[in-house]
N, C-alpha and C positions, 0 to 999 in steps of 0.2 A: 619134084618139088613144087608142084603144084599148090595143094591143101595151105602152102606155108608160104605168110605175106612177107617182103621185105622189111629188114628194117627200119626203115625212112618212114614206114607206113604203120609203122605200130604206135601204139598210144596208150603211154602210163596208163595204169588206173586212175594215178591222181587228175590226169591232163582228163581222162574222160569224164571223173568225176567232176571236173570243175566246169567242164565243157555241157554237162547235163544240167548243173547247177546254176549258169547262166541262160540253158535254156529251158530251164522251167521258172528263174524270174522273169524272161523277157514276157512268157505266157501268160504267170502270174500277174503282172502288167497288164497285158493287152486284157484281163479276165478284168482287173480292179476297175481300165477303163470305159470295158463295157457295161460293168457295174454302174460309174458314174453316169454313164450316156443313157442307160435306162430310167436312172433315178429321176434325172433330167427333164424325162421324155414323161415318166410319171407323169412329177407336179407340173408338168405343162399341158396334158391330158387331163389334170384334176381343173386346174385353172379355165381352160376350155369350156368343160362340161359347169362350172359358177360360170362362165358366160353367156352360156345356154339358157340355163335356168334362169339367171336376170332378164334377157335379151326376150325370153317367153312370159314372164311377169310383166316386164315392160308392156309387150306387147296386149297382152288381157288386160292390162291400166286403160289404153289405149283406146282398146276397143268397149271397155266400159264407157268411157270419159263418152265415144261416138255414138254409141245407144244413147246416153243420157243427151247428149247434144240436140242427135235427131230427134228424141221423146220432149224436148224442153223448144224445139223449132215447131214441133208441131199445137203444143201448147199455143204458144207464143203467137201462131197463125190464127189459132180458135178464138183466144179473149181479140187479138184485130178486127177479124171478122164479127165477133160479136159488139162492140165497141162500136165499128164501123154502121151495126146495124141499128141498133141504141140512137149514133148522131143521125142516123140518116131519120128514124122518128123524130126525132125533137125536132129536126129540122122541116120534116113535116109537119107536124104540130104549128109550129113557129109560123110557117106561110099560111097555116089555115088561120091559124086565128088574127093575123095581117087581115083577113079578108073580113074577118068577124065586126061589124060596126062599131063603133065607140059607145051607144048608147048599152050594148048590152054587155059592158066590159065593167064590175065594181068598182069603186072606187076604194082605195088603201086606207082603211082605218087603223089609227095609233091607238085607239081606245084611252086616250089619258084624259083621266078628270082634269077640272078647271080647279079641286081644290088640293091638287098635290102641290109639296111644296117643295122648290128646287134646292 
């Protein structure tokens, strides 16, 4: 009597069938939840990658914004420098002709007639 199980140990078909039945929803389950935890992981994978792409725009704004910065410093340095070289003539000017006599310095003509009338 080997081949043949105890009674204790047998199991309706219906008890099998309801026992397969629960466990194919518990799977059915665990599959739905995996479903939702990939979905999940998607749009957080999609979200990520728009963060990427902003955070890389940003970046190239950035480093535009710093090219133009340095190119408008450098500007900025040349008209000083030239400015600077501009006053430093006049200012030379200015001491020379300090030095220049008064008699060989014109005098300021208004050029207005005596018959205009105010």
């Amino acid at each position: 009597m080997q081949g043949i199980s105890p009674l204790h140990e047998y199991i309706s078909p219906k008890e099998e069938y309801e026992s397969l039945e629960r466990l194919l929803q518990r799977h059915e389950a665990e599959i739905r939840s995996h479903i939702r935890v990939q979905q999940q992981l998607k749009i957080y994978i999609e979200e990520l990658e728009q963060e990427i792409l902003n955070t890389r725009q940003r970046q190239q704004q950035i480093d535009e914004i710093q090219a133009q910065n340095h190119r408008l410093t450098i500007e900025l340095n040349e008209i000083k420098s030239s400015r600077l070289l501009s006053l430093s003539k006049v200012i030379t000017k200015a001491s020379n002709a300090k030095e220049t006599p008064m008699s060989k310095v014109r005098p300021f003509s208004t050029n207005k007639s005596k018959d205009t009338v105010l």
